[in-house]
N, C-alpha and C positions, 0 to 999 in steps of 0.2 A: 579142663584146667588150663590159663592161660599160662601165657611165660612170665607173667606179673606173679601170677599168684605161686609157681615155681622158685622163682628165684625170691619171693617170701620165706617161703620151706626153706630153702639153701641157707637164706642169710640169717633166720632164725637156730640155725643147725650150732651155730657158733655160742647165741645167748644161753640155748639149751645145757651146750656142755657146763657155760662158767655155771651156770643156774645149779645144775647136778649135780656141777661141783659144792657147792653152797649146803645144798641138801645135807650131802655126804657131811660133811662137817658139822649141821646143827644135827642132823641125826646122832653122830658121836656124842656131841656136846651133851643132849639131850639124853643118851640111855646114859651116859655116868650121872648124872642127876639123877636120875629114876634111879640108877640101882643104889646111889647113897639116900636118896628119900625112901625108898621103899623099904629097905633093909632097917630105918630108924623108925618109918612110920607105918609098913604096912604100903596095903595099896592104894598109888595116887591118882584118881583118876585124870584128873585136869592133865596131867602131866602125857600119861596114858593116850589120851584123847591127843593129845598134841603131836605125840610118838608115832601114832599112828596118820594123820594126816602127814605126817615128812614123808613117811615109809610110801604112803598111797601116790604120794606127789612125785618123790624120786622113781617109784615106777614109770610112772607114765612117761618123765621126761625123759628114761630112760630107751624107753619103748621111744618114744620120737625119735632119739640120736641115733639109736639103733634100724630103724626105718631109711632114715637118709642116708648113712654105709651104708646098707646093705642096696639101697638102690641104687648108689657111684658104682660101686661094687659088682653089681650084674650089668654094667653098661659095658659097649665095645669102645675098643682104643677107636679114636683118640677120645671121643667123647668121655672115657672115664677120667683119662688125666687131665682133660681142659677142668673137668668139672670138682674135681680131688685140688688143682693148683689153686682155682679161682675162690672154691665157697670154703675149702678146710682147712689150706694152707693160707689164704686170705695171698696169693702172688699175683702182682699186676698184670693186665694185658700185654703190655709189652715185654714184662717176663717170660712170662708161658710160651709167647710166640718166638722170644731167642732161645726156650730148655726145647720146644718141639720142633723147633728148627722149621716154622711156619711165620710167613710175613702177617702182620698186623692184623690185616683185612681179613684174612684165612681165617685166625683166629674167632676175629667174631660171628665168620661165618659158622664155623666149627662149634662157636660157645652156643650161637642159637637153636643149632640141628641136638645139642646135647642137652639142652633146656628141655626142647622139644621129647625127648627120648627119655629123659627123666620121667616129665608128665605122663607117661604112658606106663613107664613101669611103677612110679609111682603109687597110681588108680589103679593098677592090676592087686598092689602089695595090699593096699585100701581094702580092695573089693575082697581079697581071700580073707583076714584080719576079720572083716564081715561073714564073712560064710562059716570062721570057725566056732 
């Protein structure tokens, strides 16, 4: 995995949440319709079939969001806070480097070793996800 295709994963992390959050809402939306259509008309399928792709949908992107914690999450300092400030907190590069008391440069030295370090637990998290 490059560091392109990493910090893909990272900056997707963010559309995932609002998206999930979306879900979460048309799901609601969607079982009070069904249980006032159902309850007047029986069973709807269409409605049904739609209920169930949210639900399938919301899984997954749940599974995504939940994939990226948990891989910040197994990283060592500093790389986990570079990488918690930069892709979840959305804080600038020159933020981070005045909250961790690192100049600029460090920084990005720092953001690439943890890119780096992502992609590794990343494909390990992949690889088990497959074997189970």
């Amino acid at each position: 995995m490059t560091i392109e295709e990493v910090k893909k994963i990272l900056e997707s992390y963010t559309l995932d949440k609002k998206y999930y959050h979306e879900l979460i809402v048309d799901l609601e939306e969607m079982k009070s319709k069904y249980s006032k259509l159902s309850t007047k008309y029986g069973s709807v399928d269409l409605l049904d079939l739609q209920l169930n792709r949210v639900v399938k949908l919301s899984e997954k992107t749940l599974q995504n969001i939940e994939r990226v914690e948990s891989t910040i999450n197994s990283l060592t300092q500093p790389s986990k806070d570079i990488l918690y400030f930069k892709y979840i907190k959305k804080v600038p590069n020159h933020n981070i480097a005045m909250r961790l008391n690192y100049s600029l440069p460090r920084i990005y030295q720092l953001l690439n070793k943890a890119l780096r370090e992502f992609a590794i637990l990343y494909n390990e998290t992949l690889e088990n996800e497959i074997k189970k």
